[in-house]
KEKEMAR-610702 format. One line per 3 residues: number of its first residue (from 1); their letters; for each residue x, y, z of N, C-alpha, C. Coordinates in nm, 3 decimals. Layout:
BEGIN
NUM = A = X Y Z X Y Z X Y Z | ...
This chain:
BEGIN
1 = XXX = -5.179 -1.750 5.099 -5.171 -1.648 4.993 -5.044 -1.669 4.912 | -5.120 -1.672 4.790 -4.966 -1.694 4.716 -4.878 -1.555 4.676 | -4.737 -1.550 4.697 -4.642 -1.482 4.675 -4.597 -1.427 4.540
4 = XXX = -4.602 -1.308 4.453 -4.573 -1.298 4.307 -4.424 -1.298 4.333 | -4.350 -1.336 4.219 -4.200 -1.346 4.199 -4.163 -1.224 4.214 | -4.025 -1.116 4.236 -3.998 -1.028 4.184 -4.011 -0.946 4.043
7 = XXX = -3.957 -1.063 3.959 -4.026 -1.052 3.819 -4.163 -0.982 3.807 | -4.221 -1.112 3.832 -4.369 -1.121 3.815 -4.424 -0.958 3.889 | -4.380 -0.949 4.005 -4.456 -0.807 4.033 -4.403 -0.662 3.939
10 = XXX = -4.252 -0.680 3.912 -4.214 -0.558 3.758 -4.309 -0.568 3.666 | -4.369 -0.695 3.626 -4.393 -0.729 3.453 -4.547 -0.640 3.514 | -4.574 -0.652 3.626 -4.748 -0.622 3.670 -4.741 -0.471 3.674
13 = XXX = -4.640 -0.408 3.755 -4.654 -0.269 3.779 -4.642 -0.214 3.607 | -4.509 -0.266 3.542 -4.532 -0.198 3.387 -4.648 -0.175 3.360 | -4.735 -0.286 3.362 -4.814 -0.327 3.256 -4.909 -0.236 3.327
16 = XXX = -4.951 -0.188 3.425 -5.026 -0.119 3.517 -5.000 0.010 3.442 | -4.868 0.065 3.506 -4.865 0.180 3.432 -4.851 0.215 3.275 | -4.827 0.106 3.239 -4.863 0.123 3.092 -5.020 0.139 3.072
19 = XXX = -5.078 0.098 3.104 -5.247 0.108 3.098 -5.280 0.276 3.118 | -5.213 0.290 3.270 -5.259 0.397 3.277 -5.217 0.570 3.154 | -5.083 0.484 3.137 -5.040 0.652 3.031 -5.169 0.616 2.878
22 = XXX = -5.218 0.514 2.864 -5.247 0.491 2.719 -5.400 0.553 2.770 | -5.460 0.519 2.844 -5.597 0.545 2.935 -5.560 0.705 2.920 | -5.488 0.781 2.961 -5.468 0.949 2.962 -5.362 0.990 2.897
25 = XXX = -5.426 0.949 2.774 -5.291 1.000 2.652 -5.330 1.095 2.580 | -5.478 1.113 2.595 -5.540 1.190 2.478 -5.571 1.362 2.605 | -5.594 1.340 2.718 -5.527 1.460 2.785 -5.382 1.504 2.788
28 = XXX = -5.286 1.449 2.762 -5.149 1.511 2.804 -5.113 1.613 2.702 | -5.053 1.719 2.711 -4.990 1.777 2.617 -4.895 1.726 2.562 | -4.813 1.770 2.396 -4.703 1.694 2.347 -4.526 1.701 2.451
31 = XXX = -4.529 1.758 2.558 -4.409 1.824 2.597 -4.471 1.715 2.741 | -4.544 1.657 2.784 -4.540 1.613 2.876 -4.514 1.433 2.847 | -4.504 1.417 2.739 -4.527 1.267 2.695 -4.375 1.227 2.848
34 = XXX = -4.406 1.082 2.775 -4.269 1.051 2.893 -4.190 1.016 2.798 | -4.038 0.987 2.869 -3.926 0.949 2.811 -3.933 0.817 2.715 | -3.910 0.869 2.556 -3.882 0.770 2.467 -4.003 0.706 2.381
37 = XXX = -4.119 0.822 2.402 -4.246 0.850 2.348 -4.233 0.976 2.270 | -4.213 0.969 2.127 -4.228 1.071 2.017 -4.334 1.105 1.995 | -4.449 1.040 2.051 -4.569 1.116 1.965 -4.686 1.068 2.047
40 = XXX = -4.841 1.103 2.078 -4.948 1.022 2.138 -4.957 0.922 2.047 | -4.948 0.937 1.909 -4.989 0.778 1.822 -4.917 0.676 1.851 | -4.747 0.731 1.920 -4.714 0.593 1.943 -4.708 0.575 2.096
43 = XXX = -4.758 0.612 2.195 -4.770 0.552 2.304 -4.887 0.426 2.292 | -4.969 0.382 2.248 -5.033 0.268 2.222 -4.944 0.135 2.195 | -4.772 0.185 2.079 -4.742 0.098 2.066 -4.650 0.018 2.149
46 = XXX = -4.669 0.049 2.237 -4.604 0.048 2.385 -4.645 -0.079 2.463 | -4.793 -0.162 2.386 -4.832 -0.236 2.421 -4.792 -0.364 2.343 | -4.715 -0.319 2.251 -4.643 -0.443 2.160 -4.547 -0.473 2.199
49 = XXX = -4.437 -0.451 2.311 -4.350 -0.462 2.393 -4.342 -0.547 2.527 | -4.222 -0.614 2.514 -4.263 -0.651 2.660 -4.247 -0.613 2.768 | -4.287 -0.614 2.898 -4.305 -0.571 3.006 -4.170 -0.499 3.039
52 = XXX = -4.033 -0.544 3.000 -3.907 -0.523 3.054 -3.911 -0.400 2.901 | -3.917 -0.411 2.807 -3.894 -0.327 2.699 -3.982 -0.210 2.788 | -4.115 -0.212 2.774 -4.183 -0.087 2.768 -4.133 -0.013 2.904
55 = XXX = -4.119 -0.081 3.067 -4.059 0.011 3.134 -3.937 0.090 3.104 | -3.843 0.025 3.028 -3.681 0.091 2.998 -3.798 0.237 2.932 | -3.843 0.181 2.812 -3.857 0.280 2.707 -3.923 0.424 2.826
58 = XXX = -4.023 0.398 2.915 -4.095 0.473 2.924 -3.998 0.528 3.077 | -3.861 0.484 3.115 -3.785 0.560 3.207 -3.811 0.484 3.313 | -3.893 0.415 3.370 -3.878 0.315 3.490 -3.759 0.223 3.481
61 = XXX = -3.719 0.198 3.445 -3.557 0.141 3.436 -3.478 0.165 3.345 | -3.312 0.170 3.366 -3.219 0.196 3.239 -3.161 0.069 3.230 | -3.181 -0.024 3.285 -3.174 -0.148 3.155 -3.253 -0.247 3.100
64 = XXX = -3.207 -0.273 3.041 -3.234 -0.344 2.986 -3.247 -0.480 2.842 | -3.115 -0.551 2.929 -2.968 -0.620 2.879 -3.108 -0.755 2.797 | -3.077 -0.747 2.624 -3.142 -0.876 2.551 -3.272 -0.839 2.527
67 = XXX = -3.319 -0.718 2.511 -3.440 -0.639 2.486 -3.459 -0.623 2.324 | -3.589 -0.622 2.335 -3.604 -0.588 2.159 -3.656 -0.426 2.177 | -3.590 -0.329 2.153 -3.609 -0.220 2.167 -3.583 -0.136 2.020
70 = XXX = -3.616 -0.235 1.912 -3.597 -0.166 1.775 -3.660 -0.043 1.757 | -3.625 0.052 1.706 -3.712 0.182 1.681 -3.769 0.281 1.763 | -3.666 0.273 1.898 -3.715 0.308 2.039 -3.666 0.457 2.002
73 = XXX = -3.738 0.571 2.081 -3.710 0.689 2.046 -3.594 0.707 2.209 | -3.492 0.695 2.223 -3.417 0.737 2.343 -3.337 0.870 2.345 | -3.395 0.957 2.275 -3.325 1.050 2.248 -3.313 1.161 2.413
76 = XXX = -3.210 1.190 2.436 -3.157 1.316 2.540 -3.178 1.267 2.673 | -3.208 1.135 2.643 -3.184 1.058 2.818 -3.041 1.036 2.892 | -3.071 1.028 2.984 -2.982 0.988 3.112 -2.915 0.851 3.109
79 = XXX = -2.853 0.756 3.050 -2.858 0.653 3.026 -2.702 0.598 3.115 | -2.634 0.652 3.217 -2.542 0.673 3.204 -2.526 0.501 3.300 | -2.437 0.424 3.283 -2.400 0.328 3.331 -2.502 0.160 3.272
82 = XXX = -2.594 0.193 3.199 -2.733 0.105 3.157 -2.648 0.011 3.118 | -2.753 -0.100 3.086 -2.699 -0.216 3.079 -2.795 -0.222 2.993 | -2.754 -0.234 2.827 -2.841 -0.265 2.754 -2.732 -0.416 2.613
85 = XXX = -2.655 -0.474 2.728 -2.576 -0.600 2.659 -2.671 -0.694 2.559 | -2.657 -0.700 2.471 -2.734 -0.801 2.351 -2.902 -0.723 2.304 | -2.930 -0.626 2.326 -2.991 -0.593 2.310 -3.024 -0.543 2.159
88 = XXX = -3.154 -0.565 2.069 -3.193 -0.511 1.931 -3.236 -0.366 1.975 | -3.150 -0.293 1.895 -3.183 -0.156 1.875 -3.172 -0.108 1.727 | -3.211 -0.148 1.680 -3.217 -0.132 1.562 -3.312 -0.035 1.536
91 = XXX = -3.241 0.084 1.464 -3.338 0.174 1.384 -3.341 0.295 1.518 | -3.318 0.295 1.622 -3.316 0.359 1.761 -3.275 0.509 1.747 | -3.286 0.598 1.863 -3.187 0.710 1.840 -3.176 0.730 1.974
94 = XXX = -3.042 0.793 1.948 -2.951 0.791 2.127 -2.931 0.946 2.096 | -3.008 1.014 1.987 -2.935 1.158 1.992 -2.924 1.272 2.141 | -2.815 1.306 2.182 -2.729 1.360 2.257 -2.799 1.283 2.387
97 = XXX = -2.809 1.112 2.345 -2.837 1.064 2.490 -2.712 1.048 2.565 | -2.706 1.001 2.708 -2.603 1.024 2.789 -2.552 0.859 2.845 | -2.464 0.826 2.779 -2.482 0.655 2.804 -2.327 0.668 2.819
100 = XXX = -2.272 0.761 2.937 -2.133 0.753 2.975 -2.126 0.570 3.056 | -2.008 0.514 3.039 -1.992 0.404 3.100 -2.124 0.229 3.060 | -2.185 0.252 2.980 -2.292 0.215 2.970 -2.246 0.081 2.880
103 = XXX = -2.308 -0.049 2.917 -2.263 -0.157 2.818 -2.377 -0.210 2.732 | -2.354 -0.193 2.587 -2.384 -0.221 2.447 -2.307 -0.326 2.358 | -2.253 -0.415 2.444 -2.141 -0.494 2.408 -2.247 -0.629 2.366
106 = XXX = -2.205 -0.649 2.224 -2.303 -0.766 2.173 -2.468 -0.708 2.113 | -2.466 -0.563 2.094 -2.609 -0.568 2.086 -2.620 -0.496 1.916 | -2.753 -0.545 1.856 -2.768 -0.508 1.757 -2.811 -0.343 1.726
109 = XXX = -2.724 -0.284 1.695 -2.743 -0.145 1.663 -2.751 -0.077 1.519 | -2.800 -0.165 1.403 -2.760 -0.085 1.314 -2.832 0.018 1.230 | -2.794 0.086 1.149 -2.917 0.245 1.188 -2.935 0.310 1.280
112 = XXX = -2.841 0.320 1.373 -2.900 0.362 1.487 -2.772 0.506 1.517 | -2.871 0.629 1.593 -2.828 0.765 1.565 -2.735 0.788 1.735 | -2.640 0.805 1.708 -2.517 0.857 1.819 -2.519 0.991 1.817
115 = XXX = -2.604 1.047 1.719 -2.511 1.150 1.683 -2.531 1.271 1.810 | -2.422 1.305 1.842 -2.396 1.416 1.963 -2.384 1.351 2.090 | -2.414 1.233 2.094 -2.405 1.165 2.244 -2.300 1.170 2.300
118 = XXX = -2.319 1.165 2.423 -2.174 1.165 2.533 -2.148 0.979 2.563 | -2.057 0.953 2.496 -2.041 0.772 2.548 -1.915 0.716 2.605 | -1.845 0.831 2.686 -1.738 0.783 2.713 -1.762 0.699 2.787
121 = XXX = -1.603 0.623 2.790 -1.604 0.442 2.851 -1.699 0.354 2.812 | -1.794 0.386 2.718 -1.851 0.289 2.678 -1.868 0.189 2.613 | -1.888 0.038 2.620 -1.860 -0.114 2.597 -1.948 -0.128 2.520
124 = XXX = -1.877 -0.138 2.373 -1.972 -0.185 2.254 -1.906 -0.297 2.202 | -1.788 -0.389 2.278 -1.732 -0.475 2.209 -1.834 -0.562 2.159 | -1.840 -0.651 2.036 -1.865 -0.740 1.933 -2.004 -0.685 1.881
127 = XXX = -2.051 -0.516 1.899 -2.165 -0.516 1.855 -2.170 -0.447 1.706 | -2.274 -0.482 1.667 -2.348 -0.475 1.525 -2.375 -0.319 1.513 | -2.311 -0.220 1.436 -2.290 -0.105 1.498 -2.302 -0.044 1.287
130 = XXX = -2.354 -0.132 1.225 -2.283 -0.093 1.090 -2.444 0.024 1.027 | -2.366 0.151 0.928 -2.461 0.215 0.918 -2.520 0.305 1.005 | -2.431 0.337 1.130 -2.455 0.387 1.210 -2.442 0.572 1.192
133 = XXX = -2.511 0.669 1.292 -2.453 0.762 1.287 -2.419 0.779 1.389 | -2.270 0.811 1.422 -2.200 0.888 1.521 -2.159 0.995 1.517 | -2.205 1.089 1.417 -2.133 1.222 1.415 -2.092 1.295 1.517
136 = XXX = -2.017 1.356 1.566 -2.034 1.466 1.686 -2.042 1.385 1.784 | -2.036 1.221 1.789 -2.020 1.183 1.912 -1.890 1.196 1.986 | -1.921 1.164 2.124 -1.849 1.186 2.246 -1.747 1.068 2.290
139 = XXX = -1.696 0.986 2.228 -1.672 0.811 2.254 -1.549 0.813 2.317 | -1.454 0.910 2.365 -1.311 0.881 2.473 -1.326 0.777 2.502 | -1.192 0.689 2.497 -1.196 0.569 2.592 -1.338 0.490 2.590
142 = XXX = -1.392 0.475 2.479 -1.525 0.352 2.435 -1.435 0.267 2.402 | -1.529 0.078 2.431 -1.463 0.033 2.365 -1.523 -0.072 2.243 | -1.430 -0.025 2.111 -1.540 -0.093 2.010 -1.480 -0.260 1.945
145 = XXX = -1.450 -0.322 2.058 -1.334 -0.422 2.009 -1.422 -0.549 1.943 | -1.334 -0.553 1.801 -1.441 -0.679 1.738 -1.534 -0.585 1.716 | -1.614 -0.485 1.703 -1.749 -0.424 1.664 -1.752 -0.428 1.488
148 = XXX = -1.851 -0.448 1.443 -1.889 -0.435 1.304 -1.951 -0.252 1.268 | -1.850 -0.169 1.223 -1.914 -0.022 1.187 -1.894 -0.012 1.046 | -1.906 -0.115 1.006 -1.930 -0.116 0.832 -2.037 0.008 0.741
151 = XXX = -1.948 0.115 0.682 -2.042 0.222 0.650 -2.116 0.305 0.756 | -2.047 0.313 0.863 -2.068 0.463 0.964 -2.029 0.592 0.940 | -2.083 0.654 1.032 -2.069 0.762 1.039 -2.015 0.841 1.141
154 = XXX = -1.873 0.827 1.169 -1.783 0.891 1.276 -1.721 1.032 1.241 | -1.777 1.091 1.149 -1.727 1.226 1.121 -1.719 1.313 1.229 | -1.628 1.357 1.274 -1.641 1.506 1.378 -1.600 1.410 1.506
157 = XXX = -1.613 1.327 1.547 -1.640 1.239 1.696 -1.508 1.245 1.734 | -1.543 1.257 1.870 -1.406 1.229 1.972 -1.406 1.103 2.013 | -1.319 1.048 1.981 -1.269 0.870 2.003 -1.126 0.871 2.066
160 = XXX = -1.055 0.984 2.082 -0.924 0.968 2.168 -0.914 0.820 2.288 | -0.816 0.766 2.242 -0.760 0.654 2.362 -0.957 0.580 2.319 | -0.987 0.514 2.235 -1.063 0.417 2.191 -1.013 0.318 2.161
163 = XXX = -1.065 0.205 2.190 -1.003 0.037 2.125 -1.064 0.015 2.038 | -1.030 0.005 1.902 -1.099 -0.076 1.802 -1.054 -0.173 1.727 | -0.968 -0.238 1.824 -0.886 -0.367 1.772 -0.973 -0.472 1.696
166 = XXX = -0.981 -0.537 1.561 -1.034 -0.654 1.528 -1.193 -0.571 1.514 | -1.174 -0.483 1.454 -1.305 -0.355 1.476 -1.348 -0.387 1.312 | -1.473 -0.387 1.238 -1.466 -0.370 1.112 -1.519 -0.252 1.044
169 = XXX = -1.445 -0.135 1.000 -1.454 0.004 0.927 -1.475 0.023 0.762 | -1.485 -0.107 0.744 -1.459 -0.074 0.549 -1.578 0.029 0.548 | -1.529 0.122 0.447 -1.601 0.240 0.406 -1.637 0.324 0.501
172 = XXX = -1.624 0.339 0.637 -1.654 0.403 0.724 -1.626 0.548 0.685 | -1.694 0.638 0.736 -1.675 0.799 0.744 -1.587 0.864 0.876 | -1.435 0.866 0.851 -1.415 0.917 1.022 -1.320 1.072 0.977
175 = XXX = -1.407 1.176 0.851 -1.330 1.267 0.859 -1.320 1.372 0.958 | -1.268 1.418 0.986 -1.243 1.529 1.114 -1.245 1.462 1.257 | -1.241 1.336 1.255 -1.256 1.286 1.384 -1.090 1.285 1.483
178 = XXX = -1.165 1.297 1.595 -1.018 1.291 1.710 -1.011 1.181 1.745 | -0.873 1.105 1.682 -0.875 0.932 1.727 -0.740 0.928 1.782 | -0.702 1.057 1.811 -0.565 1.033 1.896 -0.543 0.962 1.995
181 = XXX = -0.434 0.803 2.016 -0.444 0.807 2.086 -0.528 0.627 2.096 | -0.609 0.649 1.994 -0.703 0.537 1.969 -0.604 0.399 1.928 | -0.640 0.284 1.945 -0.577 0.136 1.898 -0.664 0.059 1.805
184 = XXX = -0.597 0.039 1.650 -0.680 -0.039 1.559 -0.627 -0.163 1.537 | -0.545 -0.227 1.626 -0.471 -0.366 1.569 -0.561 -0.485 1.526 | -0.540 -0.498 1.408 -0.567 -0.598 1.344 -0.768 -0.569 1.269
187 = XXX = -0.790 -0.420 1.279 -0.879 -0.356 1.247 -0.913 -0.391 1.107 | -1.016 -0.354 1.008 -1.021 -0.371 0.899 -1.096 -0.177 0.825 | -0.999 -0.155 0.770 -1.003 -0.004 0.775 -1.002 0.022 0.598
190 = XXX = -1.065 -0.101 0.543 -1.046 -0.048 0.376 -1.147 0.037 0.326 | -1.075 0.131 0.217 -1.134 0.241 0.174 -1.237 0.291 0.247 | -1.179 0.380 0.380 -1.243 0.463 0.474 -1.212 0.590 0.432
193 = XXX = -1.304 0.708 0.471 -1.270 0.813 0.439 -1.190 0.906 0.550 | -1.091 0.936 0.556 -1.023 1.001 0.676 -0.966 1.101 0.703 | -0.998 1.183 0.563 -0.959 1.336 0.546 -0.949 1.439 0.672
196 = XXX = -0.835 1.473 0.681 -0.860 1.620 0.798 -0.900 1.567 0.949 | -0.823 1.455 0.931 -0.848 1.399 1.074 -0.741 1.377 1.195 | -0.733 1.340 1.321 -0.604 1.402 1.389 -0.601 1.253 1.436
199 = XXX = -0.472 1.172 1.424 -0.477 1.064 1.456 -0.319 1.080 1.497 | -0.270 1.144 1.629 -0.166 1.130 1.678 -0.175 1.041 1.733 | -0.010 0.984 1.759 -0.014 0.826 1.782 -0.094 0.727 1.818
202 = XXX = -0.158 0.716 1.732 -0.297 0.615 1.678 -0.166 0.476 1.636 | -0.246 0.351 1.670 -0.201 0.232 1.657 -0.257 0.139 1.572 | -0.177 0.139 1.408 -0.239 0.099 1.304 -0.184 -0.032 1.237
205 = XXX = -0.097 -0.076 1.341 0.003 -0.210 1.322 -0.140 -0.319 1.235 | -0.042 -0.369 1.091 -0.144 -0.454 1.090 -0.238 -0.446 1.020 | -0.300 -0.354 1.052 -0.427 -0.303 0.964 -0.426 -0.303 0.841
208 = XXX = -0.589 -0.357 0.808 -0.550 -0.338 0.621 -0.619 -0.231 0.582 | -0.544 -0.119 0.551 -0.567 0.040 0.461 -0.584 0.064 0.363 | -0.608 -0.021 0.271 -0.618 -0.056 0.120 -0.719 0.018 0.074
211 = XXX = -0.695 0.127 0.012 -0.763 0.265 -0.060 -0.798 0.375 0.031 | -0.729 0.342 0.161 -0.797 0.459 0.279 -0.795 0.610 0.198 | -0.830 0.700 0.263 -0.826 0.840 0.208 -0.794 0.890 0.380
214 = XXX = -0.638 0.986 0.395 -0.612 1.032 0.492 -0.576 1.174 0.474 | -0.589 1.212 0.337 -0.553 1.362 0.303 -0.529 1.425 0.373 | -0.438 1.499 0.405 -0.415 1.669 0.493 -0.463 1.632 0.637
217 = XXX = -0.470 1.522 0.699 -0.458 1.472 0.847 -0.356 1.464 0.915 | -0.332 1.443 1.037 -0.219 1.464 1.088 -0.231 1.295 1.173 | -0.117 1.221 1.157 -0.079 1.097 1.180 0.030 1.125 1.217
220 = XXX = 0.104 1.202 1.316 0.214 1.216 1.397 0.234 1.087 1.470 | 0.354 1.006 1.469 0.403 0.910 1.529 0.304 0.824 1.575 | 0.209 0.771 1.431 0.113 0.646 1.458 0.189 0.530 1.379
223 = XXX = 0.188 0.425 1.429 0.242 0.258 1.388 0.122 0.252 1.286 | 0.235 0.225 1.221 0.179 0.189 1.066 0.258 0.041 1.001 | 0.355 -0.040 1.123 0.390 -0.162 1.129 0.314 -0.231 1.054
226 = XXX = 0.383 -0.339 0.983 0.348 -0.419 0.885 0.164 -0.432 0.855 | 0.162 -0.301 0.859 0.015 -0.212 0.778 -0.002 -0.226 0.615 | -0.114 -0.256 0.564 -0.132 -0.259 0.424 -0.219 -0.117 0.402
229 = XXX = -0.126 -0.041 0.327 -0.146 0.096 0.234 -0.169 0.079 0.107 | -0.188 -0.061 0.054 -0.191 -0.045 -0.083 -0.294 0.058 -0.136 | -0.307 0.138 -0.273 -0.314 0.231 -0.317 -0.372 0.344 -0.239
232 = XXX = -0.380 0.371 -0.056 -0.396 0.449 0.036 -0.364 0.594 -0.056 | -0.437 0.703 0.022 -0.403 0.828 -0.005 -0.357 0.911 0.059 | -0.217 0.959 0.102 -0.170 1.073 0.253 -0.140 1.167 0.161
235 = XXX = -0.216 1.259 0.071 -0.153 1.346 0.036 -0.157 1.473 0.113 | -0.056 1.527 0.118 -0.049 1.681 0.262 -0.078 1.633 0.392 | -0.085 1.470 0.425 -0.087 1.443 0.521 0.082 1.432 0.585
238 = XXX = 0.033 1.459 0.762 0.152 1.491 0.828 0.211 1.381 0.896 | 0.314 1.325 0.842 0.312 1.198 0.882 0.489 1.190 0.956 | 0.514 1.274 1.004 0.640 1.326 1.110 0.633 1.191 1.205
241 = XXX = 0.753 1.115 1.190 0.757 1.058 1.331 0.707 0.900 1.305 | 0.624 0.862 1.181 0.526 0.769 1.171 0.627 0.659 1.162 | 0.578 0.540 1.203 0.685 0.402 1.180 0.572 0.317 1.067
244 = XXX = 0.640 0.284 0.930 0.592 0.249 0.837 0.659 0.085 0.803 | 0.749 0.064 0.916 0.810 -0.063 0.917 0.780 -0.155 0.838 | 0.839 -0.257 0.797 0.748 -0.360 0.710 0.627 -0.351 0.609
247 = XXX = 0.573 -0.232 0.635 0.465 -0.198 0.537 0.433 -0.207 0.392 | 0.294 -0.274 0.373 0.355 -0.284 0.240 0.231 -0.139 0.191 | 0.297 -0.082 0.103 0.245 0.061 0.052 0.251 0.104 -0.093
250 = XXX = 0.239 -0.022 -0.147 0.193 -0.022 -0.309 0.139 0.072 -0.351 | 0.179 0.166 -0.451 0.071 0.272 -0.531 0.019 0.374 -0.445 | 0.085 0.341 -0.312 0.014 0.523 -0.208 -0.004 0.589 -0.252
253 = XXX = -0.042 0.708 -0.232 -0.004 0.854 -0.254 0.074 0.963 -0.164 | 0.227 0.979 -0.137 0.225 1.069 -0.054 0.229 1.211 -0.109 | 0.181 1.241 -0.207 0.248 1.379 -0.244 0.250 1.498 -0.156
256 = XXX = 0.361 1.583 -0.116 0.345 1.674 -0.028 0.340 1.644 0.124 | 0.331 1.504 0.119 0.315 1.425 0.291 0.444 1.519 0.331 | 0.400 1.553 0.478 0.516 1.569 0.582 0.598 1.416 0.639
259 = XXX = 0.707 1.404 0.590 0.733 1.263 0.633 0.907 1.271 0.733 | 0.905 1.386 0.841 1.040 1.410 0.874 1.011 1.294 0.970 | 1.169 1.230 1.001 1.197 1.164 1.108 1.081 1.016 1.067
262 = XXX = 1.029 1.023 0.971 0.934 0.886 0.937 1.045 0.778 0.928 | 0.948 0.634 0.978 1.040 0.473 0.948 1.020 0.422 0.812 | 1.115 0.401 0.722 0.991 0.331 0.646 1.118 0.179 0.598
265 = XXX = 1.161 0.186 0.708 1.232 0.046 0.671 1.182 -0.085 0.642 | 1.190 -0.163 0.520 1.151 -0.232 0.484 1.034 -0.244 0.398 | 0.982 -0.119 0.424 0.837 -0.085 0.362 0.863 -0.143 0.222
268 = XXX = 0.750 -0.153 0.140 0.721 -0.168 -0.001 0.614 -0.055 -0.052 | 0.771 0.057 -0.126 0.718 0.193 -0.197 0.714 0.157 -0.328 | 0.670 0.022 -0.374 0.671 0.024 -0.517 0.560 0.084 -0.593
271 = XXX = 0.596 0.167 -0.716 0.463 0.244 -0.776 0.417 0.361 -0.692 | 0.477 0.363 -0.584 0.440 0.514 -0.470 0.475 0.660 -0.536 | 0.409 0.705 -0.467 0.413 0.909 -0.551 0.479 0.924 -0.406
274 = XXX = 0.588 0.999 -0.430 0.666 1.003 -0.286 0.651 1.220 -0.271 | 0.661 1.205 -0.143 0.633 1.369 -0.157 0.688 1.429 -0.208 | 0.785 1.460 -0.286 0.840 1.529 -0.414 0.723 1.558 -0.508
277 = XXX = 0.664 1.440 -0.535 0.609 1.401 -0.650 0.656 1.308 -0.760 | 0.731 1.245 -0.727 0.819 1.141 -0.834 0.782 1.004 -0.813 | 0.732 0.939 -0.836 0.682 0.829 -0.882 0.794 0.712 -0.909
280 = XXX = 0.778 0.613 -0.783 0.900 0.490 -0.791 0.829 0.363 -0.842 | 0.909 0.321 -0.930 0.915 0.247 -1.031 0.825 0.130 -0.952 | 0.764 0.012 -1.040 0.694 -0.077 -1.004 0.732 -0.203 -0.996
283 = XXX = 0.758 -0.285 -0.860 0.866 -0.363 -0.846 0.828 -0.498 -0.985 | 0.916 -0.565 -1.000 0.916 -0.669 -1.125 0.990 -0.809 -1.068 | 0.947 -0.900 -1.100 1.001 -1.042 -1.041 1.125 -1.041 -1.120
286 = XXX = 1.201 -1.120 -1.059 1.315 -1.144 -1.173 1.319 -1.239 -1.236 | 1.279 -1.253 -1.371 1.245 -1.360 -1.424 1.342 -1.512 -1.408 | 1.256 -1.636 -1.462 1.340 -1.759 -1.435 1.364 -1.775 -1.574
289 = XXX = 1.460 -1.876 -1.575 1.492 -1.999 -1.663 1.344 -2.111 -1.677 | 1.315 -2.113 -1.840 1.194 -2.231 -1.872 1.218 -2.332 -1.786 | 1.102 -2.388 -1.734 1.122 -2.485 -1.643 1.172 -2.470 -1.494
292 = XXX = 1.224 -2.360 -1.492 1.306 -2.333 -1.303 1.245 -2.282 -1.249 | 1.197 -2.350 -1.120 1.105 -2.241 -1.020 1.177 -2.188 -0.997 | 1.098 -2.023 -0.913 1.175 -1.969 -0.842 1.245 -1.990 -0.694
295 = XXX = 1.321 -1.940 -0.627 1.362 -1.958 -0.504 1.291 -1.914 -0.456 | 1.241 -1.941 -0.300 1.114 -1.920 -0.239 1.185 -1.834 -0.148 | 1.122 -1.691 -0.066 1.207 -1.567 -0.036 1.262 -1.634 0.089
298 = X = 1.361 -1.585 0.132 1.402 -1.646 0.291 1.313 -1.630 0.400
């Protein structure tokens, strides 16, 4: 008698019980469907999946690491520790799913709904995350290192003590968010929106900020080390304590910024609205002699 693989007997039982929910789909009520089934029309499509996809989807397993699980309904599951590494989720929703500790690191997510989920400690390094919604998510200590969130949606979310080193944010939405605490070195953070957001000592060394919007946020003693602010906006933002070292901060805006006990040695405030409101002059080369290069800076 021949022996089925381990494999081979999962791919059989799915496919078994997949038969059977599609066979008694048209008895179940809508409240009994199973996990990650929105509707009876789409439990059929359950059969376009493969054996490892359709058990995750339908709750017989939580992983399922290199899955094509585009458009999967995962909403208010249990997901907590899953292993869903390289996986297409595209178009998906995780709304207030529970994927504490859970690794998403490498997987395609974009379109895809966070919003309200609990994801602390969770490993999304190098994934495809852009377009996303995270509103109201839960992300403490996630980590999004190298992740692409190009045009997300992090409004409201708790991200305290998050890594998003080498992270990419252009245009991202992170107003009202809690990123205290969080690390962006070497992040790409241009023209993000960041209004009314609490980013105590947040780690912004580096980063290029070029048109950010941080209005009326509080940036208490975050590294802002040889950070690019060019034409950035902190106006009424609280920036007590902040080290602006080396920075270059062309055309900011601080008007009204709280800036006690701030570094800004070395910085470049040329063309800056300084919180007074007075406006410093726009630095100018010093011209040469026809024919003389210039001296090249030390």
């Amino acid at each position: 008698m021949i022996k089925a693989s381990p494999r081979t007997r999962i791919a059989l039982a799915a496919g078994a019980a997949l038969a059977a929910l599609v066979a008694s789909s048209a008895a179940w009520p809508q409240a009994a469907l199973p996990p990650g089934v929105q509707d009876l029309g789409r439990l059929e499509n359950l059969a376009e999946r493969s054996p490892e996809a359709a058990a995750f989807i339908t709750g017989e397993t939580s992983d399922c690491p290199g899955c094509d699980l585009q458009r999967a309904n995962l909403a208010r599951r249990d997901l907590t520790g899953a292993n869903l590494a390289g996986a297409d989720l595209t178009g998906s929703s995780f709304f207030r799913t529970i994927l504490v500790g859970a690794d998403l690191s490498g997987a395609i997510l974009t379109g895809v709904t966070f919003s309200r989920a609990e994801m602390r400690g969770a490993n999304f390094s190098g994934a495809k995350i852009d377009g996303a919604n995270l509103f109201d998510a839960r992300a403490a200590q996630a980590n999004f290192t190298d992740a692409d969130l190009f045009g997300s949606n992090l409004r409201g979310g708790n991200f305290m003590a998050a890594i998003f080193d080498g992270a990419a944010l252009t245009l991202a939405d992170i107003r009202d968010a809690n990123l205290a605490g969080a690390s962006f070195v070497g992040a790409d953070l241009r023209g993000v929106n960041g209004q009314l957001s609490t980013y105590t000592r947040i780690n912004l060394e580096g980063v290029n900020l070029t048109r950010a919007d941080f209005s009326l946020g509080a940036l208490r003693g975050a590294n802002f080390r040889n950070a690019i602010l060019t034409g950035a906006i902190m106006v009424g933002t609280d920036l007590s304590g902040a080290d602006f070292t080396d920075a270059v901060m062309i055309s900011v805006n601080l008007r009204t910024a709280i800036t006690t006990n701030a570094i800004f040695t070395g910085a470049d405030l040329s063309g800056a609205i300084m919180p007074g409101g007075q406006r410093n002059p726009i630095a100018e080369e010093e011209p040469t002699l026809e024919g003389e290069e210039a001296e090249p800076s030390p």
